[in-house]
C-alpha positions as CSV (number, residue, x, y, z in Angstrom):
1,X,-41.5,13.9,2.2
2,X,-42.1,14.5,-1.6
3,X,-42.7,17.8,-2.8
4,X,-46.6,18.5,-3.6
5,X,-47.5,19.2,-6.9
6,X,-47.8,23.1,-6.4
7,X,-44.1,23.0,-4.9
8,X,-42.7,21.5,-7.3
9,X,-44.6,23.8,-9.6
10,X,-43.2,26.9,-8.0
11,X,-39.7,25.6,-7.5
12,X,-39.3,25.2,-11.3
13,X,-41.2,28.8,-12.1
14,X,-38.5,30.2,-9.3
15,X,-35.7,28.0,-11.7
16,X,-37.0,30.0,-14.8
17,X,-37.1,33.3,-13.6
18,X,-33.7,33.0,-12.0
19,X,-32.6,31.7,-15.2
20,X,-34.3,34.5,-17.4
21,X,-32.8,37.2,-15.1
22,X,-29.2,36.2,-15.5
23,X,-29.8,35.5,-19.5
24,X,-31.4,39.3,-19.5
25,X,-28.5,40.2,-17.3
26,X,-25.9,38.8,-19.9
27,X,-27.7,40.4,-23.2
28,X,-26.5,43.3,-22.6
29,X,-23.0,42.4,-23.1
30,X,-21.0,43.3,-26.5
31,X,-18.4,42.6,-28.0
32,X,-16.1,45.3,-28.6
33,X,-12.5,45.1,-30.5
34,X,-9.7,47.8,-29.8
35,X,-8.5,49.9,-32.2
36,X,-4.8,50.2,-32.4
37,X,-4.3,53.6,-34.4
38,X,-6.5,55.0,-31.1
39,X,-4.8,53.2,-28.8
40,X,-1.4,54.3,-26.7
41,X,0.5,53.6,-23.6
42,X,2.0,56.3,-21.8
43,X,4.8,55.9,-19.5
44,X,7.5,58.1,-17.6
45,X,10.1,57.2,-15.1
46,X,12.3,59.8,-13.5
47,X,15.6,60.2,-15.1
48,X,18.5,61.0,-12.8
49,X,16.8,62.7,-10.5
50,X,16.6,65.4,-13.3
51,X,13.5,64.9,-15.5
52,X,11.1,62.5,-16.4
53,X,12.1,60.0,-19.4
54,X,8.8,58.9,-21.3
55,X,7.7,56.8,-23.8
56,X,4.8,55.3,-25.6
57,X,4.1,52.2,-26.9
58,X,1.2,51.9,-29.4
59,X,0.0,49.0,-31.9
60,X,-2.2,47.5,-28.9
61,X,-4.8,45.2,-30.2
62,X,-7.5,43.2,-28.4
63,X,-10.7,42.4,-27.3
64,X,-13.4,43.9,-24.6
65,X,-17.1,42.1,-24.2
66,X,-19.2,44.6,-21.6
67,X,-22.5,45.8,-20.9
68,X,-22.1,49.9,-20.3
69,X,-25.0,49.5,-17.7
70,X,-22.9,46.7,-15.7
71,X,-19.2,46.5,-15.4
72,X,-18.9,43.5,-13.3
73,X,-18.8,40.7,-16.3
74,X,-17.0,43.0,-18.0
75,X,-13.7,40.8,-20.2
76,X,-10.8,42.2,-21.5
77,X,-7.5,41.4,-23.4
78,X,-5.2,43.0,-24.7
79,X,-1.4,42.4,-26.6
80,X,1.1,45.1,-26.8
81,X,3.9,44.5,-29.5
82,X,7.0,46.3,-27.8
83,X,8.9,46.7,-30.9
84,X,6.3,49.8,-31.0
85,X,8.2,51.4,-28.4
86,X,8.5,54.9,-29.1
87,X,11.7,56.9,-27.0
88,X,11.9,59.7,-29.5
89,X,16.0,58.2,-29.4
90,X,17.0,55.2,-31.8
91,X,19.9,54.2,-29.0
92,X,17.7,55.0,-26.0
93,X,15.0,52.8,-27.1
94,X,17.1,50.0,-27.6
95,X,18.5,50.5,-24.3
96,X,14.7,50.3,-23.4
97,X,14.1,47.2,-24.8
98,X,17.0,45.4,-23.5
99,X,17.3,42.6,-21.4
100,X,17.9,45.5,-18.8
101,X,14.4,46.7,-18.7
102,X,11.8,45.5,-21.2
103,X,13.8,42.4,-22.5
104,X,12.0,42.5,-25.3
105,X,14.0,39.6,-26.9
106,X,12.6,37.3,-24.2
107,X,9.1,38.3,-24.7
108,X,8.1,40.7,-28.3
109,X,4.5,40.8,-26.9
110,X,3.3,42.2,-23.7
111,X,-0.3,40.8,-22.7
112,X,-3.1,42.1,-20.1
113,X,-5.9,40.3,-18.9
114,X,-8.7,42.1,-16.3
115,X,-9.6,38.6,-13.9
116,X,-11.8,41.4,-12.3
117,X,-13.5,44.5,-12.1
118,X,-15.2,46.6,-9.7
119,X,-17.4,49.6,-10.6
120,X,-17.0,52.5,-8.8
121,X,-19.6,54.7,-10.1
122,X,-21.5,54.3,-14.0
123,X,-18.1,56.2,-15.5
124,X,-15.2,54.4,-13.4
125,X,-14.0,50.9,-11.9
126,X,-10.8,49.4,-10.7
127,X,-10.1,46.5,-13.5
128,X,-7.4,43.9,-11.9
129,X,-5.9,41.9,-14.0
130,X,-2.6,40.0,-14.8
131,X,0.4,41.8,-17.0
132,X,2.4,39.3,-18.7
133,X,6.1,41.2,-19.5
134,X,9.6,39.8,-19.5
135,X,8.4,36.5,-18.9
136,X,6.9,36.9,-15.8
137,X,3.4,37.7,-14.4
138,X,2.3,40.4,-12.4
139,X,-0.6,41.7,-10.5
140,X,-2.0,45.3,-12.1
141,X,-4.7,47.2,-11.2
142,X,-6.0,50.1,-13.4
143,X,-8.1,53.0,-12.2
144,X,-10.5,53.2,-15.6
145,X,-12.8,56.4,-16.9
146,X,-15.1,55.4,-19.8
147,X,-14.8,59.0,-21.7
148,X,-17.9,58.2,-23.8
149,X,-20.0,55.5,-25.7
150,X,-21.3,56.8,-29.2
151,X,-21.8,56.2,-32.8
152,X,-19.7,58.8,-35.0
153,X,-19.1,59.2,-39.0
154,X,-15.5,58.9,-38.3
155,X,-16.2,55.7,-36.7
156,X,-18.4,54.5,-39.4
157,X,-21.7,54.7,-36.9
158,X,-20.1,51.6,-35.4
159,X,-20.7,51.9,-31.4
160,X,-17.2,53.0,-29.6
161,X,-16.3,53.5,-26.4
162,X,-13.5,55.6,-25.5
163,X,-11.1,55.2,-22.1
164,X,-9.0,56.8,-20.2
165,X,-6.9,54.4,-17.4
166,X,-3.7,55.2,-14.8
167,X,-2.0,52.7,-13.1
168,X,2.1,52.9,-11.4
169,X,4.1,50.0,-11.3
170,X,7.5,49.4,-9.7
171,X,10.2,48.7,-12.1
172,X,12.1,46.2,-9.6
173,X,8.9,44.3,-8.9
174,X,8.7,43.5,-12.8
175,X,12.5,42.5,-12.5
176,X,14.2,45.6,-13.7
177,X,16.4,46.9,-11.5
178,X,19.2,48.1,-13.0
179,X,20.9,51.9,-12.8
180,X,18.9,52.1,-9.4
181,X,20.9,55.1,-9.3
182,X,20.3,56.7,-12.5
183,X,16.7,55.4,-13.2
184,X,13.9,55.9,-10.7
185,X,11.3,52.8,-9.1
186,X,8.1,54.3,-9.8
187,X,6.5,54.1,-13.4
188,X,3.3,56.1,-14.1
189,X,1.1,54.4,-17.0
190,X,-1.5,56.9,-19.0
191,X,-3.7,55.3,-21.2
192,X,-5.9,56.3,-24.0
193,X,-7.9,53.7,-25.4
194,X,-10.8,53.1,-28.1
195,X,-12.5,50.2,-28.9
196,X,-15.4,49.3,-31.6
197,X,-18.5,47.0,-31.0
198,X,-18.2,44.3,-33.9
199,X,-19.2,45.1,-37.2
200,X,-23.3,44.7,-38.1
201,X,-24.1,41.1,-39.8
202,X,-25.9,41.8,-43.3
203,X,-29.5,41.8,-42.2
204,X,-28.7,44.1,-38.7
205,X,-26.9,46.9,-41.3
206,X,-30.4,47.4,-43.3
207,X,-32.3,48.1,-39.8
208,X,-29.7,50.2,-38.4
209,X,-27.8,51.9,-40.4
210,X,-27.0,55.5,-40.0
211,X,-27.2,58.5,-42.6
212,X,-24.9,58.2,-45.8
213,X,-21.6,58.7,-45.3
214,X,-19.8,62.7,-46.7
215,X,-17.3,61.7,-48.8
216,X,-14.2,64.0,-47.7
């Protein structure tokens, strides 16, 4: 039986509102681009059974599109350079970046990619993704804080957002495992991250700009 003329009618009003919702859904979304001087990794292993070793790894760069009032869309990726390694030791961070643990000969550039994330609350959410290091792919899941989202002089009124995210991975899982006597399993992450929305076009930076600049 064909559809009357009022059903069809009101399927295709149903089809635009649907498709208005998600389009307002999506609007939200930005586009927001890490900034590497603002950006670290965090990591410490225990040593020995004597102390903690740690080290930090900075340089990230990458890319994050969300919407601050919805998480679930939310992208992100992100490339680590490893030859930014910092041990505090010349020697101890090229025994870092070995073929024994980082092997960064076989791969110079670490790489993250969220496939998922799951708000916990309008601050936090678990963002899963996959961590591409010594030529291999893992599974990681990162419990994220969003610190704040604000315009700032230092920022040049651009928005920011500001993160805070933990995660522990287990060294022989990644495929390091040697000294399993001298070098423990369990590797906390700590990471600080910021990240700017693009840049105003021309005609968006008469309309919102912010007051002058202080020259300092």
């Amino acid at each position: 039986m064909m559809p009357t003329a009022m059903q069809r009618y009101a399927i295709a009003a149903t089809i635009c509102i649907a498709t208005s919702m998600v389009s307002t859904a999506r609007a939200g979304q930005e586009h927001f681009e890490l900034d590497p001087v603002h950006t670290r990794i965090m990591f410490r292993v225990e040593h020995l059974g004597l102390s903690y070793s740690i080290g930090t790894l900075s340089g990230a760069n990458g890319t994050l599109d969300f919407d601050p009032s919805d998480w679930r869309d939310a992208k992100l990726d992100v490339s680590i350079p490893l030859e930014r390694l910092d041990m505090g030791n010349d020697a101890w961070k090229n025994k870092v970046l070995s073929d024994a643990f980082l092997d960064s000969a076989k791969q110079p550039v670490a790489h993250f990619v969220a496939s998922s994330v799951v708000p916990v609350d309008k601050t936090h959410a678990k963002v899963t993704g996959t961590l591409s290091l010594r030529g291999q792919d893992s599974t990681v899941v990162l419990d994220v804080t969003m610190n704040a989202l604000k315009r700032s002089l230092y920022t040049k009124f651009r928005k920011t957002a500001g993160f805070s995210a933990t995660t522990t991975l287990h060294r022989k899982e990644l495929g390091m495992d040697a000294f399993p006597d001298a070098v423990g399993d369990d590797v906390a992450i700590d990471i600080e991250a910021e990240a700017s929305a693009r840049a105003a076009k021309p005609d968006e930076s008469a309309t919102n700009a912010g007051p002058p600049q202080e020259s300092h």
